[in-house]
N, C-alpha and C positions, 0 to 999 in steps of 0.2 A: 463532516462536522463532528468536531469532539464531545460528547454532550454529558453532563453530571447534575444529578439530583443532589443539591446542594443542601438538600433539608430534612431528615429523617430519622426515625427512633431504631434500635433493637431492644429488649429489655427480656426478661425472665418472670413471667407475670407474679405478682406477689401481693397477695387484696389489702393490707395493709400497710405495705410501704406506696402501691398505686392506686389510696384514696379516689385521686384525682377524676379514677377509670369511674364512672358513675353508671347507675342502673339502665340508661338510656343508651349507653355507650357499651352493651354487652359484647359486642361482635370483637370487641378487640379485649377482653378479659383473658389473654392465653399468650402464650409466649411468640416475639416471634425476632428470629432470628435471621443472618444474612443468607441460609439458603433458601427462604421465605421469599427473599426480596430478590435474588437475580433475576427469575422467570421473567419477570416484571420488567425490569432493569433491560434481559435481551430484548423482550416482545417489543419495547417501546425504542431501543435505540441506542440507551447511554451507558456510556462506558465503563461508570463508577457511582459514588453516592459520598456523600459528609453525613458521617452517625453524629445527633445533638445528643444532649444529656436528657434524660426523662426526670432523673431524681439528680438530687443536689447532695451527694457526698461525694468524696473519692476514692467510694470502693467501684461508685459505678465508672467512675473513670478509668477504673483499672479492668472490670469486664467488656467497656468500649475499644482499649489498647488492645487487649489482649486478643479479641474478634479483629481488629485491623491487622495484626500482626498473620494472622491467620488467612485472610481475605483479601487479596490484591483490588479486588472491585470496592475497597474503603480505601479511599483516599485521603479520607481526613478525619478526626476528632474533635466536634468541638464538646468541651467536660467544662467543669464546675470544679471552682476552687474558692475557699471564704476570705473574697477581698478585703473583710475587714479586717482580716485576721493581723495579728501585730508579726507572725512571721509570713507573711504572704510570698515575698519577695523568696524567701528560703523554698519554697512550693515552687513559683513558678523556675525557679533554675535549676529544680529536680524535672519540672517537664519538659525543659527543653532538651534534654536527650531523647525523647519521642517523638523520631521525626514525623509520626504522622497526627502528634496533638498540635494542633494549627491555632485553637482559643479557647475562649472560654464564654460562656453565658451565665446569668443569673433570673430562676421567673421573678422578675418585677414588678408584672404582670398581677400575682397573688400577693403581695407587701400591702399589709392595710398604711402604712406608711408612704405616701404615692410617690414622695419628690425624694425616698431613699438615696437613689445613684446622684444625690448632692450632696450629700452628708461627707464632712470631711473623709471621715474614715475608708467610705465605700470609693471614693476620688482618688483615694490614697491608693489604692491594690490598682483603680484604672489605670493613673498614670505612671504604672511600672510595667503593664504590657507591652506595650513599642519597644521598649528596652530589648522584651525577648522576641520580639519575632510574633505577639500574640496578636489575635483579633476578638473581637467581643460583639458579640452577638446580642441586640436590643430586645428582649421579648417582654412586649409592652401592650395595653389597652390604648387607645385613643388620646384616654385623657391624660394620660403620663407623655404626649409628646411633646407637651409645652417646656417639662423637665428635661427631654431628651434634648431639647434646641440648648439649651442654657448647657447643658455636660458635653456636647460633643463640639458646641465652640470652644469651649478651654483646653479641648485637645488635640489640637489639630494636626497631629505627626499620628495621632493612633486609627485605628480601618474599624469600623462601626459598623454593623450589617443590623438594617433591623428584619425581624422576624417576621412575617406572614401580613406586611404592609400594614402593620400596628393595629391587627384586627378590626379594620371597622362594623360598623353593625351594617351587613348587608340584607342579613332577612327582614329589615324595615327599612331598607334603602336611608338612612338617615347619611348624609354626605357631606355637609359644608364646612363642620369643625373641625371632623378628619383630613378633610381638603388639603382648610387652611391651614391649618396646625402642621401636616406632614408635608408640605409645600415651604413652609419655612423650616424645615430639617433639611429637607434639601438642597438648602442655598452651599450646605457645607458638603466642599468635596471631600473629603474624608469619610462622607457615610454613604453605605450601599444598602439596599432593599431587596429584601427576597420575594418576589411575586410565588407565596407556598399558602398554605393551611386557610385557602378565602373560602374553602367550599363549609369547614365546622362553621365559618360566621352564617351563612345562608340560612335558609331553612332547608333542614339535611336531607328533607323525602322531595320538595317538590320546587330543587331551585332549577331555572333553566340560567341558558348562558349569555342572555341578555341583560339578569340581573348585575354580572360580575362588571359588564361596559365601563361603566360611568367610572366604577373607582379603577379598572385598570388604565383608563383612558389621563385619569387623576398624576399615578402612578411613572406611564411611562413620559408624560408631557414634564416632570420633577424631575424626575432621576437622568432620563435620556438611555436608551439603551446600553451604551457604555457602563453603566451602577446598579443593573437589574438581574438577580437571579432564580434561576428557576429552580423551586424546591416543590417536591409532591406532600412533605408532612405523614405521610407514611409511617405508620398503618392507621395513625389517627384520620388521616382522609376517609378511611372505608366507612365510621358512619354518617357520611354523608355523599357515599356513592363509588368511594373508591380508587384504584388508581388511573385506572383507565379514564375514568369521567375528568377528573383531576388534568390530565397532562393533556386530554384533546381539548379540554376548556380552553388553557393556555396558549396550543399550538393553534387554536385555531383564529386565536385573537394577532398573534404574533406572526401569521401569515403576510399582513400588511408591512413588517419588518424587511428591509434590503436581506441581500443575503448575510453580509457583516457582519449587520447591524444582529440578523436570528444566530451567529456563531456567537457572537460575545457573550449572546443573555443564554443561550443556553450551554455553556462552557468555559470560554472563555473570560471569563468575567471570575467565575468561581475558581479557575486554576491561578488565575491573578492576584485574588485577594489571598486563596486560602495556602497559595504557595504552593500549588500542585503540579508535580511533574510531568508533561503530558506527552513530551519526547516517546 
């Protein structure tokens, strides 16, 4: 089984470009890099990893590149480029000589502006991705997937991954909006889901793995094994337990899976979207 963590950070820790890191969140205030991450990477099995962007310029995109170039266990880049930009188009054909920059994402997530990715402008940089070869990665709250259903029908030729199954709020088990709302995303084939980052929704000291059922149960009954991928969110999993806790949640859920059916979500699926070589 070929297997890739399809979802995770490297960064150079820096207190004032990563606000984000909060006083709660100390364990991961430090740098942490790809030889961080292989230990991990062997102990558990998989062969490789997709670094996201943590910050939104593209200077970090080019310390992403540059560690990929470096790193045969990064198989992909997904970075950040400002789709509203009036040369956006001019960016993206400078990325596509990066064979291992695969897309792009923007936090949406943080936008006091919820239904952004409708906004002419922001539509306008979407639908020149497919063109390159890009994907786009949804990293959303709950309540922005009413937004997402309305963006990813207008584009039905481009690959849509949403992020860490649209965070729902798991540490009060609240379920039916999320449900419903991410149940209607995925009527569209064109969008995939990363079953990654469910353990920060929980409560980070005392979730067990019964909490995660309901919404993964949500999750794989929508997408169908063939449109689910497995990301740990790394090293932002560690405050709330880790990587290890993280990937036996999953594996142990995903046990019920054919054998296939456990290749495609844990590999498969992500060499397919993100155009990875696995020859």
């Amino acid at each position: 089984m070929y297997k890739i963590d399809s979802h995770q950070h490297f960064w150079q820790f820096d207190k004032e470009r990563d606000s984000w890191i909060t006083d709660d969140m100390e364990v991961i205030r430090r740098n942490f890099l790809p030889d961080d991450l292989q230990p991990l990477l062997s102990k558990h099995g998989l062969q490789g990893c997709i670094a996201v962007q943590s910050d939104q310029s593209e200077e970090h995109n080019s310390f992403l590149l540059k560690l990929a170039d470096e790193y045969d266990s990064i198989k992909g880049v997904v970075g950040w480029v400002d789709l509203q930009a009036y040369d956006v188009e001019d960016r993206l054909k400078r990325y596509r000589q990066y064979k291992k920059m695969k897309g792009f994402r923007h936090v949406l997530q943080g936008e006091p502006q919820r239904d952004l990715m409708l906004t002419e402008a922001f539509k306008h940089g979407i639908g020149l991705l497919s063109k390159y070869g890009f994907t786009y990665d949804v990293l959303i709250f709950p309540d922005q997937l009413q937004y997402t259903a309305q963006l990813v029908r207008q584009f039905p030729d481009q690959a849509f991954i949403i992020d860490h199954i649209a965070k729902p709020d798991i540490k009060n088990q609240t379920i039916d909006d999320w449900a419903r709302d991410i149940q209607t995303v995925a009527q569209y084939q064109n969008v995939s889901c990363k079953v990654s980052g469910m353990v920060t929704e929980a409560n980070w000291h005392q979730w067990q793995e019964k909490d995660f059922e309901p919404y993964l149960d949500v999750v794989f009954k929508a997408f169908g094994a063939g449109r689910l991928l497995y990301g740990s969110d790394w090293p932002v999993c560690m405050v709330a337990g880790g990587y290890g806790r993280m990937i036996e949640l999953v594996k142990n859920y995903t046990t019920q899976l054919s054998a296939h059916e456990q290749d495609l979500f844990w590999g498969d699926n992500a060499a397919r979207i993100y155009q990875i070589d696995i020859d």
